[in-house]
DSSP file (Angstrom, degrees, kcal/mol; ACC not computed):
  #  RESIDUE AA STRUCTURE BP1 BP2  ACC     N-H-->O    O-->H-N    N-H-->O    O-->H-N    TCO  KAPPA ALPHA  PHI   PSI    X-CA   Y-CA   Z-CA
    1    1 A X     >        0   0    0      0, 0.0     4,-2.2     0, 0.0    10,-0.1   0.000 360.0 360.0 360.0 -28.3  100.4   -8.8   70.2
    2    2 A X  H  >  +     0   0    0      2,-0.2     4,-0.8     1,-0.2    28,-0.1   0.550 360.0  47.2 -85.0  -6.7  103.2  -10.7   71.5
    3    3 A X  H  4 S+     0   0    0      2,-0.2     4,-0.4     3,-0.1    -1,-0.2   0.628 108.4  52.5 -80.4 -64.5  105.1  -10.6   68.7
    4    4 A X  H >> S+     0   0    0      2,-0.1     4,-1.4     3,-0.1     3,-0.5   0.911 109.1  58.8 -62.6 -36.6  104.7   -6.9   68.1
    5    5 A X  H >< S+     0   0    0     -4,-2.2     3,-1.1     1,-0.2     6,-0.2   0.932 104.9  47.4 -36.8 -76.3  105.9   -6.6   72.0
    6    6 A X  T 3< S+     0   0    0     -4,-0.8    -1,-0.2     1,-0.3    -2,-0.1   0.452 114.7  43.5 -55.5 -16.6  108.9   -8.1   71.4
    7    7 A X  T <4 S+     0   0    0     -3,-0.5    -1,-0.3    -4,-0.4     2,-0.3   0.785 119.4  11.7 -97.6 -34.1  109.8   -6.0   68.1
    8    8 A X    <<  -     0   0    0     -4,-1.4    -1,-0.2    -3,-1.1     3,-0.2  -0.878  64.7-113.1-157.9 170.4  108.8   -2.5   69.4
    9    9 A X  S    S+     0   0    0     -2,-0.3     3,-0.5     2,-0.1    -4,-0.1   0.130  80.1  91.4 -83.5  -2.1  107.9   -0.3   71.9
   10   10 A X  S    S+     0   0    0      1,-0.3    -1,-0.1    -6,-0.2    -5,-0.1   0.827  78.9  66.1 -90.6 -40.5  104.6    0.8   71.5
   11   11 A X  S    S+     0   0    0     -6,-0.2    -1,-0.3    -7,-0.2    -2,-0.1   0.719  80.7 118.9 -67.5 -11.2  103.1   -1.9   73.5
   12   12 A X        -     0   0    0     -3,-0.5    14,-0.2    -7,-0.1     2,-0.2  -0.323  47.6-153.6 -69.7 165.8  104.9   -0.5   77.0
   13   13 A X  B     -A   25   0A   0     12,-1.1    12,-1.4    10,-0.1    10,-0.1  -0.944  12.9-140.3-148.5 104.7  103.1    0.5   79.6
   14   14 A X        -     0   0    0     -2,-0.2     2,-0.4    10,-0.2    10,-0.2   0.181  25.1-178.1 -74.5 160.8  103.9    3.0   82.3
   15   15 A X        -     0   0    0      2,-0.0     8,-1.0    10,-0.0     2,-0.6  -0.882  21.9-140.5-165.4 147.1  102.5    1.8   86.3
   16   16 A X  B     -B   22   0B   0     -2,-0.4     6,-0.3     6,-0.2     5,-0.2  -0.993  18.7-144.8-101.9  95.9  102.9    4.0   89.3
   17   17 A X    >   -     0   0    0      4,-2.2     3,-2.5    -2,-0.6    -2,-0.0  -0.168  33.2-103.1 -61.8 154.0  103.8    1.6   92.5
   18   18 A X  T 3  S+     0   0    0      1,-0.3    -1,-0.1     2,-0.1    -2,-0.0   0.873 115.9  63.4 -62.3 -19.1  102.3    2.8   95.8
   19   19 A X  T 3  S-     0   0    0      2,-0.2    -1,-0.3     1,-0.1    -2,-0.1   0.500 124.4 -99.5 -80.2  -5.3  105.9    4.2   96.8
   20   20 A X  S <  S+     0   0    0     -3,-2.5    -2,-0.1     1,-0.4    -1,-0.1   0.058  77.9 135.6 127.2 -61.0  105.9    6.1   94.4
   21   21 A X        -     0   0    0     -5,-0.2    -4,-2.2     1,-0.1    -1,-0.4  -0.331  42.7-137.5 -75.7 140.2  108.2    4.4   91.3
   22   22 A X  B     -B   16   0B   0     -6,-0.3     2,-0.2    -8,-0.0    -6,-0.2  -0.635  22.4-170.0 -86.0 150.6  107.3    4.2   87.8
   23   23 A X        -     0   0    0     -8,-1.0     2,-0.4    -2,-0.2   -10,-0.1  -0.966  14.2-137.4-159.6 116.9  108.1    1.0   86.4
   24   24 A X        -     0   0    0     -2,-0.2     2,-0.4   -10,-0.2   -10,-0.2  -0.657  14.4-173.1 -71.5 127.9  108.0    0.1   82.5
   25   25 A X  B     +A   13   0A   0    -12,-1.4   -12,-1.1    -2,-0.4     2,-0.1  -0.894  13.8 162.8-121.5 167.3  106.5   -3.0   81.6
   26   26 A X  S    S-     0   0    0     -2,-0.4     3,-0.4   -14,-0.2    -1,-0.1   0.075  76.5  -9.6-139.1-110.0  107.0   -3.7   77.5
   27   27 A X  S >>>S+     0   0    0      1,-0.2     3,-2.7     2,-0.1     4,-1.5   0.908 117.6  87.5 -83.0 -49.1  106.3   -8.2   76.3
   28   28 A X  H 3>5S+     0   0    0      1,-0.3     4,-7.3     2,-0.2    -1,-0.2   0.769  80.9  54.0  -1.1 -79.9  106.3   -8.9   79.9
   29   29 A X  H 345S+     0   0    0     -3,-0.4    -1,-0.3     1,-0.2    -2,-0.1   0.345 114.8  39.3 -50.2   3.7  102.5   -8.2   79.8
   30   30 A X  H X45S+     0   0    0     -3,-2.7     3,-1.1   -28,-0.1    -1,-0.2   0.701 114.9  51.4-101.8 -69.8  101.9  -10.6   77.0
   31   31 A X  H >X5S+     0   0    0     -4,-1.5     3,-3.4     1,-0.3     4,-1.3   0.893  99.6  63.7 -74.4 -35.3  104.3  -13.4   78.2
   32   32 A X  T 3<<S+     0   0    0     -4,-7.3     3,-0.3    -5,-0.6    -1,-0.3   0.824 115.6  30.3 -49.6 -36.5  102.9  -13.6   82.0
   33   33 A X  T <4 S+     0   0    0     -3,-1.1     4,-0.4     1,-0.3     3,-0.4   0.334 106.3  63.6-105.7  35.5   99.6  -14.8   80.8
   34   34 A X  T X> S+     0   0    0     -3,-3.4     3,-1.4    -4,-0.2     4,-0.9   0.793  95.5  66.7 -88.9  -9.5  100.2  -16.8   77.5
   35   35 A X  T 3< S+     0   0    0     -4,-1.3    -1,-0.2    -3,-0.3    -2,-0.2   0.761  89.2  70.6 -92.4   7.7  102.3  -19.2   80.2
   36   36 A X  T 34 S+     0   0    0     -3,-0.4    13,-2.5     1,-0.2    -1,-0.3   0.870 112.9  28.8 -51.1 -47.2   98.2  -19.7   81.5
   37   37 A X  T <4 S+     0   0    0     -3,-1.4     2,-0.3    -4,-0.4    -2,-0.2   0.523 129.0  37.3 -92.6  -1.3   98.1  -21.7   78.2
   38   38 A X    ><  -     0   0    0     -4,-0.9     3,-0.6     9,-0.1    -1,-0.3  -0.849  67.5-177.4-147.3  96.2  101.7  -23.1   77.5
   39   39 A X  G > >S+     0   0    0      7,-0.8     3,-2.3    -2,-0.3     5,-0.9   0.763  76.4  74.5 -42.4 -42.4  103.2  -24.2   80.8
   40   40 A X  G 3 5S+     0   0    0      1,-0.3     3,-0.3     6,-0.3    -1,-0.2   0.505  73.7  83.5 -99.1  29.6  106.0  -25.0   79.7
   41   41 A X  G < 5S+     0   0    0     -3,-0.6    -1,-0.3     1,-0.2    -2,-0.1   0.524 104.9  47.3 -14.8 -40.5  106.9  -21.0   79.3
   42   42 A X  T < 5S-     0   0    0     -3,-2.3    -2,-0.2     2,-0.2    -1,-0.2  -0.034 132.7-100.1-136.8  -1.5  107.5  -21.8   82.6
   43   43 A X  T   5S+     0   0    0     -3,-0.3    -3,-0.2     1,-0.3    -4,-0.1   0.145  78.0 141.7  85.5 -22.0  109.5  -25.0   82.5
   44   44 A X      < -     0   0    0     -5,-0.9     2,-0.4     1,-0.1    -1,-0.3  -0.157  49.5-153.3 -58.6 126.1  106.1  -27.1   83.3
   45   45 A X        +     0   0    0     -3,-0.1     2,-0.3    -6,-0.1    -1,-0.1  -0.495  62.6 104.4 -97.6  58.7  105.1  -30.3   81.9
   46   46 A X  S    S-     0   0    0     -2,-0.4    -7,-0.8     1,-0.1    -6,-0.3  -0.923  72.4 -84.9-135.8 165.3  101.3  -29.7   82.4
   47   47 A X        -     0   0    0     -2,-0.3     2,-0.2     1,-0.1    -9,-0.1  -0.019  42.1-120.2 -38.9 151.3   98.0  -28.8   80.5
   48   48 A X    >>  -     0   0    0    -11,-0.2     3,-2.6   -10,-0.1     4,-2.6  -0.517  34.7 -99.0 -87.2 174.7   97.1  -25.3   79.8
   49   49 A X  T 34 S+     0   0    0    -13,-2.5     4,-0.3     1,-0.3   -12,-0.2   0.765 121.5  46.5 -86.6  -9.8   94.4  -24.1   81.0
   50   50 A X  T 34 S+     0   0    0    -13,-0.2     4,-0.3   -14,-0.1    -1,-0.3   0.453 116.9  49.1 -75.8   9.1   92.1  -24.4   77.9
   51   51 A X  T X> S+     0   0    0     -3,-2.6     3,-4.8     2,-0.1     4,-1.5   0.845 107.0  52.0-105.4 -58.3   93.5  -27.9   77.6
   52   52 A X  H 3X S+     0   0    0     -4,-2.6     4,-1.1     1,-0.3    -3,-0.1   0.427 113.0  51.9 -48.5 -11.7   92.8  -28.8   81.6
   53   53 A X  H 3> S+     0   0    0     -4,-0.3     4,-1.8    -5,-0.3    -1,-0.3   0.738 105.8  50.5 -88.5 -35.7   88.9  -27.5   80.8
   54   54 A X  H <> S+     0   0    0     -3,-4.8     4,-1.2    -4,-0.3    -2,-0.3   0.613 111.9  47.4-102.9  -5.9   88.5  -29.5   78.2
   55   55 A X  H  X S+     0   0    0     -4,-1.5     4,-1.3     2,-0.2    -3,-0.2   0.929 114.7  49.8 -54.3 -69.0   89.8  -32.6   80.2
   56   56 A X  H  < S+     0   0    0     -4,-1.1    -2,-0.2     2,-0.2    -3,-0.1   0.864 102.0  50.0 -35.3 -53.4   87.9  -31.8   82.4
   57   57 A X  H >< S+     0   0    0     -4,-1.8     3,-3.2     1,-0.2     8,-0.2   0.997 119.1  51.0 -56.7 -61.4   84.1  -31.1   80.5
   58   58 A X  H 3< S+     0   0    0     -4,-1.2    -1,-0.2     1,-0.3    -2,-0.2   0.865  94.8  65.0 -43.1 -29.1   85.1  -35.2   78.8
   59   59 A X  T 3< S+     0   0    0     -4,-1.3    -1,-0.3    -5,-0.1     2,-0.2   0.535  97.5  75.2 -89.5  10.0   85.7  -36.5   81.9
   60   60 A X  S <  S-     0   0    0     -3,-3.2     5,-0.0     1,-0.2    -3,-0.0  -0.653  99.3 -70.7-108.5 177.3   81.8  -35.9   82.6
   61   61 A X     >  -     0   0    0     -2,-0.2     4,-1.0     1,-0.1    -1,-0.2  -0.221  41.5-118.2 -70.5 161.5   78.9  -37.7   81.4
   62   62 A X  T  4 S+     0   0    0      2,-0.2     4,-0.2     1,-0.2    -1,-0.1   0.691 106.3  67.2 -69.6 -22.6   78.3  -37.2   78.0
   63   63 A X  T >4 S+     0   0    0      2,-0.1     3,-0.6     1,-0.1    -1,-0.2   0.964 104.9  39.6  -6.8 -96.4   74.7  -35.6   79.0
   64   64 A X  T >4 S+     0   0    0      1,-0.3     3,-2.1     2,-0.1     4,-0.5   0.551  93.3  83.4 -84.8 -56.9   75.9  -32.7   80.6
   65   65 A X  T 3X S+     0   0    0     -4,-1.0     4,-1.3     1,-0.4    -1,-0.3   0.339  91.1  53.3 -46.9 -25.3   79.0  -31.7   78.2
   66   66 A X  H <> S+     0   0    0     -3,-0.6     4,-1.8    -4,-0.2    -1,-0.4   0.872 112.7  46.2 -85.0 -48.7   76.8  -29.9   75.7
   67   67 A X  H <> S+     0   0    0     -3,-2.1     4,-0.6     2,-0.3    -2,-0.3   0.534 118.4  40.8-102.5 -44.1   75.4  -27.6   78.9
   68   68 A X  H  4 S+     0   0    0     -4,-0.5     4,-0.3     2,-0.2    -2,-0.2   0.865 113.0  54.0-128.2 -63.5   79.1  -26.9   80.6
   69   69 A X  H >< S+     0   0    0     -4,-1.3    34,-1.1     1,-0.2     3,-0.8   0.901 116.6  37.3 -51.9 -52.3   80.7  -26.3   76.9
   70   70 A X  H 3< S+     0   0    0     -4,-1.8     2,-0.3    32,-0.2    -2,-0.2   0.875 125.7  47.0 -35.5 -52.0   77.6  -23.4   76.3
   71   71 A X  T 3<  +     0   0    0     -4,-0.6     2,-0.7    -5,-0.1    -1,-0.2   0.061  66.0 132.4-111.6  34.6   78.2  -22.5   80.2
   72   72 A X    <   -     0   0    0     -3,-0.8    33,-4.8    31,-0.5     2,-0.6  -0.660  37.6-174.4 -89.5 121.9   82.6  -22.1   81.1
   73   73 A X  E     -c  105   0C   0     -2,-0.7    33,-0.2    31,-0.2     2,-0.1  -0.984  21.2-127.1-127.3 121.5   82.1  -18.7   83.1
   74   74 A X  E     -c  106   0C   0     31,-2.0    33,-0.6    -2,-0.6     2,-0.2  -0.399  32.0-179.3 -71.2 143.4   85.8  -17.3   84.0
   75   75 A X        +     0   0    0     -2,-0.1     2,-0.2    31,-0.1     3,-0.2  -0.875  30.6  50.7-167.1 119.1   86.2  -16.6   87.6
   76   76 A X  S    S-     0   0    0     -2,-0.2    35,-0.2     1,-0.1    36,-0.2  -0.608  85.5 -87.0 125.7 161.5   89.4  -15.1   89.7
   77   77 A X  S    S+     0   0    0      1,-0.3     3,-0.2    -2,-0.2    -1,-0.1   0.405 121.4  71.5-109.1   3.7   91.4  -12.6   89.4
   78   78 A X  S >  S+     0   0    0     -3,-0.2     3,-0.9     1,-0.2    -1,-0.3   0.559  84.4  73.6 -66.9 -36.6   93.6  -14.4   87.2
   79   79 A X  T 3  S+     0   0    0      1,-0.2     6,-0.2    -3,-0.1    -1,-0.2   0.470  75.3  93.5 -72.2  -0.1   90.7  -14.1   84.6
   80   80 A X  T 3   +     0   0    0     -3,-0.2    -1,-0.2     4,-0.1     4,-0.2   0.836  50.9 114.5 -53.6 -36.8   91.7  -10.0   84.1
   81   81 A X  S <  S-     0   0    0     -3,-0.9     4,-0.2     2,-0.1     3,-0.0  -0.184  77.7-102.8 -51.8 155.2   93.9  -10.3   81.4
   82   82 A X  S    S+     0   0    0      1,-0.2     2,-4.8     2,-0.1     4,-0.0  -0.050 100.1   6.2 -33.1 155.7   92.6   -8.7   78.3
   83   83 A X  S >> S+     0   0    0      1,-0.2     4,-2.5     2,-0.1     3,-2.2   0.328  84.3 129.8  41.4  -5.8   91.3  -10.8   75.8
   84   84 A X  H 3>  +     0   0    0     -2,-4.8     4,-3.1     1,-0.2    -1,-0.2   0.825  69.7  58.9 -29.4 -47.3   91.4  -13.8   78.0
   85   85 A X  H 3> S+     0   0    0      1,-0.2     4,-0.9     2,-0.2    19,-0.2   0.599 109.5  48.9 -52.7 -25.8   87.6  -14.7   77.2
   86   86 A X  H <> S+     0   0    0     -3,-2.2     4,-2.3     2,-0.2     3,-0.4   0.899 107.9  49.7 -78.7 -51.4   88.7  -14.8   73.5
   87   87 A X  H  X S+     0   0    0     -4,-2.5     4,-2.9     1,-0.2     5,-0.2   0.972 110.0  52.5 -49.2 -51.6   91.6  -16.9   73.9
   88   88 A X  H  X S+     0   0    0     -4,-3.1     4,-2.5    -5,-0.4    -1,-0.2   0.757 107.0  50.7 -50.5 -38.2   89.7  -19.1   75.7
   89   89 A X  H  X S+     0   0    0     -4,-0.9     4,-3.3    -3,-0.4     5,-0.3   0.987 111.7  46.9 -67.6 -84.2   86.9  -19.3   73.0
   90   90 A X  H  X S+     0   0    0     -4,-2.3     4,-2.1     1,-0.2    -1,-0.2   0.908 114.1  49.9 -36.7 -39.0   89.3  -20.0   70.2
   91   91 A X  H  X S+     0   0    0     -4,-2.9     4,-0.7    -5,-0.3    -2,-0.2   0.969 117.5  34.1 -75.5 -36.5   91.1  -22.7   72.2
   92   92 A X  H >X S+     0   0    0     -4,-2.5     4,-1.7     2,-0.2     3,-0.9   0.882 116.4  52.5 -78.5 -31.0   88.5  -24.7   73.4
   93   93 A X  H >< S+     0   0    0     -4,-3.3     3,-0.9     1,-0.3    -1,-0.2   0.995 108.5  58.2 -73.9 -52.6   86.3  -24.2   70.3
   94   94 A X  H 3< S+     0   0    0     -4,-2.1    -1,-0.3    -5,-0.3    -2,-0.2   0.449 120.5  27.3 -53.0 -15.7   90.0  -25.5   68.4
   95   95 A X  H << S+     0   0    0     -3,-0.9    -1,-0.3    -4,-0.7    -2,-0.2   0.799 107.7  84.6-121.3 -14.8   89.9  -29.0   70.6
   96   96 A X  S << S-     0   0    0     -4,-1.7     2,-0.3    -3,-0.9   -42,-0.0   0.034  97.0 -78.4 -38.9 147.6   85.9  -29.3   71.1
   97   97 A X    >   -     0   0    0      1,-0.1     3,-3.6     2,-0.0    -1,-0.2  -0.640  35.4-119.8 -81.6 132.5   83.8  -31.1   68.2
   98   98 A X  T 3  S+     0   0    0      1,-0.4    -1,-0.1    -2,-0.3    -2,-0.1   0.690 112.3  55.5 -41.5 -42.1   83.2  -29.1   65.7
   99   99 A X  T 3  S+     0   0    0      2,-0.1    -1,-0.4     0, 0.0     2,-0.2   0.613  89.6 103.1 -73.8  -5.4   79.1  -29.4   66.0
  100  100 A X  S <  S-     0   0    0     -3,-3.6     2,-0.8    -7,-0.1   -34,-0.1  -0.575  73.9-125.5-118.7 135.9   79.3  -28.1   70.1
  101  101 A X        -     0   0    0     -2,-0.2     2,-0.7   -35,-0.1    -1,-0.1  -0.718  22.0-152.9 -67.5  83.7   78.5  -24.6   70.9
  102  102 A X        +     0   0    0     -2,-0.8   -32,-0.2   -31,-0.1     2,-0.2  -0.719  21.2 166.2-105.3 126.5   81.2  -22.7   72.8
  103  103 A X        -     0   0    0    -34,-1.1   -31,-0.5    -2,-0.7     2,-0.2  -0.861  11.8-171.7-102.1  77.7   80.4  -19.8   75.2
  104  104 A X        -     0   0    0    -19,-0.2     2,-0.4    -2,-0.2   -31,-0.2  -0.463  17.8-158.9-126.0 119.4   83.3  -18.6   77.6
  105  105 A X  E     -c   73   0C   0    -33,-4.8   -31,-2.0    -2,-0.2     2,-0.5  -0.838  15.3-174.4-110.4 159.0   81.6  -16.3   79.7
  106  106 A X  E     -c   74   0C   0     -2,-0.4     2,-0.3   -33,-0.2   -31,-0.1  -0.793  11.1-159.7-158.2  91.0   83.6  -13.5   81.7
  107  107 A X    >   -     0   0    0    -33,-0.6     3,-1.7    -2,-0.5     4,-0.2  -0.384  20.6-122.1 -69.0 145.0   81.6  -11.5   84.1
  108  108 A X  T 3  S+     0   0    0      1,-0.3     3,-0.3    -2,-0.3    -1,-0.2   0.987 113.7  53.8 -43.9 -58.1   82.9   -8.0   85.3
  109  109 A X  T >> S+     0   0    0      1,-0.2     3,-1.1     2,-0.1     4,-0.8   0.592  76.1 122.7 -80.9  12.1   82.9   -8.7   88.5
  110  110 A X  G X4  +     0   0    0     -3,-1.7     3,-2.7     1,-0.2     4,-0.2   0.725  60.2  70.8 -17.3 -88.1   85.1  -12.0   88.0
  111  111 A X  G 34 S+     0   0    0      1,-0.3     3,-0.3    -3,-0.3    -1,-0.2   0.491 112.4  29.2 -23.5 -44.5   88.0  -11.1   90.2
  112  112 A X  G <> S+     0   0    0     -3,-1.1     4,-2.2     1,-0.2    -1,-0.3   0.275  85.9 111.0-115.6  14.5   85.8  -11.6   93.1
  113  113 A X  H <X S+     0   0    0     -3,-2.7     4,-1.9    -4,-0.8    -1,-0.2   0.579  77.2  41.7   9.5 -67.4   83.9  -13.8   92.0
  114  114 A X  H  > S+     0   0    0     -3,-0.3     4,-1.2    -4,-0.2    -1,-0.3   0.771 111.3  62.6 -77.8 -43.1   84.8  -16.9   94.0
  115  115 A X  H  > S+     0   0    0     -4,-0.2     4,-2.0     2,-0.2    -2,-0.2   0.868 103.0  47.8 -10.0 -68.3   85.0  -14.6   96.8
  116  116 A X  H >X S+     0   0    0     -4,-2.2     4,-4.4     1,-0.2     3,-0.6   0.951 106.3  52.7 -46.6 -71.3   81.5  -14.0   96.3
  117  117 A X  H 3X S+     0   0    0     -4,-1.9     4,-2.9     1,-0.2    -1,-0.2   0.785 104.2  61.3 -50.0 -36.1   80.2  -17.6   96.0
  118  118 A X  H 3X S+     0   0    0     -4,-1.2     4,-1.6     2,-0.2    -1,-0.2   0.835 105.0  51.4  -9.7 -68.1   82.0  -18.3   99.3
  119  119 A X  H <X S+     0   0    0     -4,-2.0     4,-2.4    -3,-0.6    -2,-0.2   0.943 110.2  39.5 -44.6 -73.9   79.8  -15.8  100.7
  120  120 A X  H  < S+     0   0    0     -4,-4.4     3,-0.3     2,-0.2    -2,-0.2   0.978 120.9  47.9 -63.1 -45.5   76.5  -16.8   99.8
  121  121 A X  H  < S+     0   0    0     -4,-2.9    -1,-0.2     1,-0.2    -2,-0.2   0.990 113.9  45.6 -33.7 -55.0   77.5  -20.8  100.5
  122  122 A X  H  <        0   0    0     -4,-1.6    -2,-0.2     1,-0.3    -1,-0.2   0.838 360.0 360.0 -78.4 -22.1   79.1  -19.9  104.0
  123  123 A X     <        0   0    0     -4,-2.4    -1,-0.3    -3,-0.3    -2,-0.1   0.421 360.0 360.0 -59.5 360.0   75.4  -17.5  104.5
């Protein structure tokens, strides 16, 4: 998609600001979240965020790691983009061993999500 952005037109996208202005967005909407998986988009010398998950899941016991790869549920409102859940799935499956079972889960109500859990903790 990002590719096609960059070439043509098709992919813009019209948005109504509360004042009032329309505002075209074209590759924009592509580039903002791929720099969620290639920081350095962004000048950054850090993990993406499939890489920084899957640091994470190793850096737990080897138990558990079968249980957390099956169970990465997206959360935030950061988790909207389109196809994010996908990406995610291909990237993690693409550094994960080959035998492990990856599930990238993406509730609806993500965006609030953390919000939520907040809630019911702070109850």
């Amino acid at each position: 998609e990002m590719a096609t952005a960059a070439s043509s037109s098709t992919v813009e996208k019209s948005y109504e600001l509360p004042d009032g202005q329309v505002i075209t967005i074209g590759n924009e909407r592509f580039r903002t979240p791929e720099a969620l998986f290639q920081p350095a988009f962004l000048g950054m010398e850090s993990a993406g965020i499939h890489e920084a998950t899957y640091n994470s899941i190793m850096k737990c016991d080897i138990d558990i790691r079968k249980d957390l790869y099956a169970n990465t549920v997206l959360s935030g409102g950061t988790t909207m983009y389109p196809g994010i859940a996908d990406r995610m799935q291909k990237e993690i499956t693409a550094l994960a061993p080959s035998t492990m079972k990856i599930k990238i889960i993406a509730p609806p109500e993500r965006k609030y999500s953390v919000w939520i859990g907040g809630s019911i903790l702070a109850s």
